[in-house]
C-alpha positions in Angstrom: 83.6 -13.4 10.3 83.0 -16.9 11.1 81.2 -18.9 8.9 77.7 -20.0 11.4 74.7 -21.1 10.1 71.9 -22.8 10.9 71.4 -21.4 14.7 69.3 -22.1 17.3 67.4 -19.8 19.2 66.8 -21.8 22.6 64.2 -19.7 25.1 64.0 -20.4 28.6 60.2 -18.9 29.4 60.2 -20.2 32.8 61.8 -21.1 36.7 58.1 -22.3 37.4 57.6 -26.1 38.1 55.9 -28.3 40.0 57.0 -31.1 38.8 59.5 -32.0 41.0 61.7 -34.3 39.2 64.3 -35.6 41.5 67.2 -35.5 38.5 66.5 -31.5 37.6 69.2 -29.3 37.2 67.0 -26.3 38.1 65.2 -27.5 41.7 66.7 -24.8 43.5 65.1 -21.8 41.0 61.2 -23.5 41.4 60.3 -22.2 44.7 60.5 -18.2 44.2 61.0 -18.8 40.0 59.6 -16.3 37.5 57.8 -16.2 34.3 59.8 -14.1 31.3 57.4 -11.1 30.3 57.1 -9.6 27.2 58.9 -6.7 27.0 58.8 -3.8 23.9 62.9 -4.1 23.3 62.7 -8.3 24.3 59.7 -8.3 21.7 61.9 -6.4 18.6 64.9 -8.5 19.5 63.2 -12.0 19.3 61.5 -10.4 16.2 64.6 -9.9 14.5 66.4 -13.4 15.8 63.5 -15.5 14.8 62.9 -14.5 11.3 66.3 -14.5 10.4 66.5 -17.1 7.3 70.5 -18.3 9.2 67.8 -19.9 12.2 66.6 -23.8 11.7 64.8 -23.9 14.4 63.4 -22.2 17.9 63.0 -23.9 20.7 60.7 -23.5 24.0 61.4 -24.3 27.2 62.4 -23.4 30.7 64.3 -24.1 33.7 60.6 -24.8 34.6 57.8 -26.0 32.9 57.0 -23.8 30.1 53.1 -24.6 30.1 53.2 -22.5 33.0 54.3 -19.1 31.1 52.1 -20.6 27.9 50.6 -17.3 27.4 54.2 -16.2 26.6 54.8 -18.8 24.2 52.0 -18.1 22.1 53.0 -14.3 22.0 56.6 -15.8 20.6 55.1 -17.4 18.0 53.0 -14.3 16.4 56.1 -12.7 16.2 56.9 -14.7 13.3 56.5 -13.8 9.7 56.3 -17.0 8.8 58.1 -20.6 8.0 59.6 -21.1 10.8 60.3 -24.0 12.5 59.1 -24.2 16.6 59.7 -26.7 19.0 57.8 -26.6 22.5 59.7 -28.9 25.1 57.2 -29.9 28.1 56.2 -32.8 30.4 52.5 -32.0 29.4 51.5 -32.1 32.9 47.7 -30.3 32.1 45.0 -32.0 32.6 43.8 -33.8 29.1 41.0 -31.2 27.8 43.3 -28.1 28.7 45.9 -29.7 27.1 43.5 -29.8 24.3 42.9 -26.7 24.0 46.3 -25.6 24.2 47.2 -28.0 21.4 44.9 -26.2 19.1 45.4 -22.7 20.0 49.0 -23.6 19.1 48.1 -25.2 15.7 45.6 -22.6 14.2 48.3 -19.8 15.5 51.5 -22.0 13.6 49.2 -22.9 11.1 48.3 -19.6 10.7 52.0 -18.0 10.6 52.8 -20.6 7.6 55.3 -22.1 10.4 55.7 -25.6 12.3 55.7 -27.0 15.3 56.9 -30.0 17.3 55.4 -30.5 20.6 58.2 -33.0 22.6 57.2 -34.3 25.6 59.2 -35.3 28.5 58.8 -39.5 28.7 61.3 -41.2 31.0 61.4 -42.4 34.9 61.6 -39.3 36.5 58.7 -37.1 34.7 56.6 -40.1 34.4 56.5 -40.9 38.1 55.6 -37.3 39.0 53.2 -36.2 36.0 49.0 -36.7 37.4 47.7 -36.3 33.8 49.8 -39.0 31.6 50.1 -36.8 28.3 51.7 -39.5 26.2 49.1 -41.4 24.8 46.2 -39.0 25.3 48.2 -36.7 22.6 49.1 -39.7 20.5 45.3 -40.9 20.2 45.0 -36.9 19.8 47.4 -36.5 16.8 46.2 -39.6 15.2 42.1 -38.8 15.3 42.3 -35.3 15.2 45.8 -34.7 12.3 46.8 -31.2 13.6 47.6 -29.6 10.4 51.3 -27.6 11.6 52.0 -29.0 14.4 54.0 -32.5 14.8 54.4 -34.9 18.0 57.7 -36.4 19.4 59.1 -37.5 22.6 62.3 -36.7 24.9 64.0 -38.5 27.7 66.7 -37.1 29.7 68.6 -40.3 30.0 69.6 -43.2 27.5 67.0 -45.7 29.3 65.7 -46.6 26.0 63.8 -49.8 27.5 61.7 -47.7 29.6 60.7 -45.3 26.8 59.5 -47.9 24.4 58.0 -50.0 27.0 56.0 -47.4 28.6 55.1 -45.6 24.9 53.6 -48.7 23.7 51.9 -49.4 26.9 49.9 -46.0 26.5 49.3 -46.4 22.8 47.4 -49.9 23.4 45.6 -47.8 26.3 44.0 -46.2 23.5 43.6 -49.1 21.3 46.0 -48.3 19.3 49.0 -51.0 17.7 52.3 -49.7 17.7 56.1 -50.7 17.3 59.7 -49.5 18.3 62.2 -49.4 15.5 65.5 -48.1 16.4 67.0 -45.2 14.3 70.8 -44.2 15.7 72.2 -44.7 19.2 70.1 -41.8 20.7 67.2 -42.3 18.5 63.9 -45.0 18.2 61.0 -44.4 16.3 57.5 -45.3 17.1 55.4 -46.4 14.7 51.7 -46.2 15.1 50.4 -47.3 11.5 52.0 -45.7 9.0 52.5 -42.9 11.4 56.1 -42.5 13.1 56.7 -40.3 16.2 60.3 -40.0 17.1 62.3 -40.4 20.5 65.2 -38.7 21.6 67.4 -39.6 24.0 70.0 -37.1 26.0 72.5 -37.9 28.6 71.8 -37.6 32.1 73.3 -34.6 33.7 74.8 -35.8 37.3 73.8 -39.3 37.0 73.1 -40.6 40.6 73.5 -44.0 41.5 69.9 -44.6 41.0 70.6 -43.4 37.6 69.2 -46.8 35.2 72.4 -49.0 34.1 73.7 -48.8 30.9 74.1 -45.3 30.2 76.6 -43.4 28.3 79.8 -41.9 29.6 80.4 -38.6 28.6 83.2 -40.0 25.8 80.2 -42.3 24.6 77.6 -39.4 24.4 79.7 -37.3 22.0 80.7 -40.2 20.2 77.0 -40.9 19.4 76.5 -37.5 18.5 79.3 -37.1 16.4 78.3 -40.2 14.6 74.7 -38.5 14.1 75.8 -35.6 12.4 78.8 -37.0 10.8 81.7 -34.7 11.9 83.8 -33.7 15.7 82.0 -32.1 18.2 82.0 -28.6 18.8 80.0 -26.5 21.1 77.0 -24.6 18.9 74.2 -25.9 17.4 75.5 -29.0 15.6 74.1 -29.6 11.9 74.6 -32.2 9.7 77.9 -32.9 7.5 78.5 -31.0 5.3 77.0 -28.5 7.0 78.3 -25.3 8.8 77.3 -25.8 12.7 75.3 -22.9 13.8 75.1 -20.5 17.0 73.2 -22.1 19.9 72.0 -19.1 21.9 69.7 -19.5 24.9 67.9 -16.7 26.8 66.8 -17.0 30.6 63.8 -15.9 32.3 65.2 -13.0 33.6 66.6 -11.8 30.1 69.9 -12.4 30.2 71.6 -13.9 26.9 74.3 -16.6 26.6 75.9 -19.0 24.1 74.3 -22.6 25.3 76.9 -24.1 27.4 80.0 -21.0 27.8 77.5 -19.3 30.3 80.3 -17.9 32.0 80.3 -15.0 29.5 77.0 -12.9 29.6 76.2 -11.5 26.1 73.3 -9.0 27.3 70.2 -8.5 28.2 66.9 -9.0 25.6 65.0 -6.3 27.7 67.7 -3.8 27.4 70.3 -4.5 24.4 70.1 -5.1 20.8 70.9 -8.7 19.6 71.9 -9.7 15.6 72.9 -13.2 14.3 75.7 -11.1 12.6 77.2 -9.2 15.9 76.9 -12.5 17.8 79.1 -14.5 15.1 81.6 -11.6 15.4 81.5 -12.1 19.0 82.4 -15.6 19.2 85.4 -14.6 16.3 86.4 -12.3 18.5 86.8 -13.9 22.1 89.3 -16.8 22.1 87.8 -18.8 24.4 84.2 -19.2 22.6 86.3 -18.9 19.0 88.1 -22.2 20.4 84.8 -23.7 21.6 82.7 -23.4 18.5 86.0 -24.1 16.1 87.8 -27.4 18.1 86.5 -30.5 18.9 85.8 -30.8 22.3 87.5 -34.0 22.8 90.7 -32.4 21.9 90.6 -29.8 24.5 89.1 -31.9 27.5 92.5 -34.0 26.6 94.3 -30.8 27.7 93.3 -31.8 31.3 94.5 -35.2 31.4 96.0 -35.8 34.9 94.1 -32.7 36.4 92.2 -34.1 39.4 89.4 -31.3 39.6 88.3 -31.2 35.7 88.7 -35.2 35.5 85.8 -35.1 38.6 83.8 -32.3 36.5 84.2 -34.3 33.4 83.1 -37.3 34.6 80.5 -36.3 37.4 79.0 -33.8 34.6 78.9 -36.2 31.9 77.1 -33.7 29.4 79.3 -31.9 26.7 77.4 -28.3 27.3 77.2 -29.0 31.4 81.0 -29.7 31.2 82.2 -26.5 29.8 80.0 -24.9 32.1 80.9 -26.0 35.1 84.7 -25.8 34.1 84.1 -22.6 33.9 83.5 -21.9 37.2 86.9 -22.9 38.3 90.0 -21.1 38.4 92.4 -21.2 35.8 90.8 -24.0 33.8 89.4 -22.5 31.0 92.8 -20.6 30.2 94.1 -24.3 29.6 91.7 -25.2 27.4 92.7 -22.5 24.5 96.4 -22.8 25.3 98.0 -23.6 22.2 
């Protein structure tokens, strides 16, 4: 069996949003989405995956917003049996007392569960611009009056505009009459420093990048570059860790149930209502098919070289422009994914 650890246990709780963000991947899924519902068998399953000691970390989301299924998320986290490690990804879009509320009912629940949580919220162009209820420095002045005791405060963006981020962060901190400072901390990372308290930033690579898309972001060579230089080794698709390190599984679940591998989403591992999911079968899984075997084993740089001169993957590579939205969308296209385990 392979050697994974450290996975990642990525769940979708939502196609809900009104956001309306003009980059999102997902647009097309908002107007007749669905919320993911409990189920007795999706309930034993996430059971099982989440308080498996191979998972660092579970992460809430959706192909919506996820406070719109937050019922659902705080079910999620009393199936834990403790010290975990959560992570709730949202533009925080509430207004500021329910958001409140919801920031409390999470802690006491985490806090409870001898767990953590990081609440991320979206903070670039396109969810700033759409959100009523700026969250961003109502929760900072939150975190910094109130100290949740489990629960810990960071920020995402979806593109490497990194000017925007700080300039906007520390625009809503001084809102609240706060004083705070950028430091930077990597090529995808800053740190914001409120005091002696630090709130990270995160920055991804913009999926389809438009030509309204902010200059100066990475190709998709540059992207895994910067990652590879955060964890220290190639990347590989899975959930990358650290050198020395083993990488883990990345698994993500949709609204609907269904179960893939983050990123090879052309091969549909189940359903979390109906079948029964172990950390163990799903690393014998990816031993066992070729393609995914290849995925999580070889640098992905080495097998987008493979299509060099090939006029379709060299649009998808570079129209994509995000390591797990490139495999997926190869995937969709004849023949290409048999190249890219040829030996």
């Amino acid at each position: 069996m392979m050697n994974l650890n450290g996975h990642l246990l990525y769940l979708d709780i939502t196609q809900i949003c009104g956001v309306d963000c003009s980059f999102c991947m997902y647009a097309e899924k908002h107007r007749n989405g669905i919320n993911f519902q409990m189920s007795d068998t999706a309930s034993q399953n996430l059971r099982a995956l989440i308080n498996d000691r191979s998972v660092k970390r579970v992460s809430i989301s959706g192909e919506g917003e996820p406070l719109n299924n937050a019922a659902v998320f705080h079910q999620i986290l009393q199936l834990s049996e403790g010290n975990q490690a959560f992570e709730f990804i949202s533009s925080g879009f509430w207004p500021h007392d329910m958001l409140a509320d919801f920031i409390e009912v999470t802690d006491r629940l985490v806090h409870g569960n001898r767990d953590t949580c990081n609440i991320r919220l979206s903070c670039d162009s396109y969810h700033v611009e759409k959100v009523r209820h700026k969250p961003h420095g109502f929760s900072l002045d939150f975190w910094l009056r109130t100290k949740p005791e489990s629960l810990s405060l960071s920020f995402r963006s979806v593109d490497t505009d990194r000017e925007f981020a700080r300039a906007y962060l520390l625009e809503q901190v001084a809102q609240y009459g706060w004083q705070g400072h950028v430091t930077p901390h990597g090529e995808l990372d800053d740190i914001l420093w409120v005091g002696e308290r630090s709130f990270r930033i995160d920055y991804k690579n913009h999926v389809h990048p438009s030509a309204a898309t902010p200059p100066g972001y990475l190709d998709l060579k540059g992207y895994i570059s910067a990652l590879e230089a955060k964890v220290g080794k190639p990347f590989t698709l899975g959930s990358l860790n650290p050198h020395p390190s083993s990488n883990g599984i990345d698994l993500t679940m949709k609204p609907d149930g269904r179960v893939y591998l983050y990123g090879a989403e052309n091969d549909l591992l189940g359903n979390i209502h109906h079948d029964e999911f172990t950390w163990d079968g799903l690393c014998q899984r990816i031993a066992d098919t070729p393609l995914l075997r290849q995925l999580y084993t070889t640098p992905l740089q080495e097998l987008l070289s493979r299509f060099d001169g090939d006029l379709t993957a060299s649009r998808i590579i570079s129209e994509a422009n995000n390591p797990y939205w490139v495999v997926k969308e190869l995937s969709q296209e004849p023949n290409l994914v048999e190249r890219m385990i040829a030996s």
